[in-house]
N, C-alpha and C positions, 0 to 999 in steps of 0.2 A: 403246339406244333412247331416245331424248331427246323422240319426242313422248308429248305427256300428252295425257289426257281436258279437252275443252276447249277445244283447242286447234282452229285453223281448217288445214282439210287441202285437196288439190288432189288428185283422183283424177286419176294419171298413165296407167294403163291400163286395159285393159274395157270391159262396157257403158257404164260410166257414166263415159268418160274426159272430162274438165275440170268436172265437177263439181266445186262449192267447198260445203264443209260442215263441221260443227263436230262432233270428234269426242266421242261419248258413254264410250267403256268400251274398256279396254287391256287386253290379256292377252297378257302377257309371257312366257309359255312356250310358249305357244302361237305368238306372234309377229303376231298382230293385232290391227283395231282392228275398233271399231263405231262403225263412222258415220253419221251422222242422213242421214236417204232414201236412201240408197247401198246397194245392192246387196239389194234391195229380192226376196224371196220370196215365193208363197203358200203358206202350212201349212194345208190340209185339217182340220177341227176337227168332229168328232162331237157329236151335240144332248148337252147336259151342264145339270146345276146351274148350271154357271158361264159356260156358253155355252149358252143355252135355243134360239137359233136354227140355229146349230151352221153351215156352211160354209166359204167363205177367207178366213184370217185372214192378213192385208198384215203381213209383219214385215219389219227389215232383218237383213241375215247378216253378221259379220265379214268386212274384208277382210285382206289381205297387207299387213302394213307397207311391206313394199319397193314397195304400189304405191300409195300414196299421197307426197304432200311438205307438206311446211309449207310456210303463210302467213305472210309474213313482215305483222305488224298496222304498221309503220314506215315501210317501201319499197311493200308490196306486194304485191310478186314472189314466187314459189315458189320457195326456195330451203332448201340442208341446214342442220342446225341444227350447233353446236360447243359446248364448253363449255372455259371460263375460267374462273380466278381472279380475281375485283374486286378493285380498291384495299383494299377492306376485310376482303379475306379472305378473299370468299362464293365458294364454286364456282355459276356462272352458265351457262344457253344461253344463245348469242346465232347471229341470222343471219347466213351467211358469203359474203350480199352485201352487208348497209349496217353490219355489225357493231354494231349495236343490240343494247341487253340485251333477252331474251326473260323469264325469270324464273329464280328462285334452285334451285338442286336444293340446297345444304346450306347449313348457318348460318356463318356470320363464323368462322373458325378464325384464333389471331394467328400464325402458322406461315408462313401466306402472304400476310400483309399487306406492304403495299407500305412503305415507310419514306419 
């Protein structure tokens, strides 16, 4: 799973298909995301301390990883992500339509530097 919180996603299927929105919060066992206005809930909430008016509370729910895509921020395009070794070493994503770097997943190791 190479997308992060952050990152700009493409609702592929669903209510909310081509919705473009920036993902809040990954969980990785689970195997989804949360993403900002996407798939949008009411939760019924009781008169409380903490809710004095108490009624529908608008949240958004986790979606399926497999149904979102990344935005590629270079090209554009919705497209899957990859990961590389840079010149330098860094294991990197990048889009595997304009092959732009996306950002670093690990630090410089000289093991896979380029000579």
């Amino acid at each position: 799973m190479l997308i992060r919180a952050g990152d700009t996603v493409e609702v592929v299927t669903g209510a909310d298909r081509g919705t473009r929105s920036r993902v809040i919060q990954i969980d990785r066992v689970a195997g989804k995301a949360l993403v900002e206005n996407v798939n949008r809930v009411y939760k019924h909430v009781r008169r409380s301390q903490k809710h004095p008016q108490g009624g529908r509370l608008s949240k958004e729910m986790p979606v399926q990883l497999s149904n979102v895509m990344f935005v590629c921020t270079s090209c554009g395009a919705k497209s899957r992500l990859g990961a590389r070794f840079s010149d330098k070493g860094a294991k990197e994503r990048f889009c595997k339509k304009c092959s732009a770097a996306v950002g670093e997943i690990s630090p410089p190791h000289t093991g896979h530097a380029k000579k």
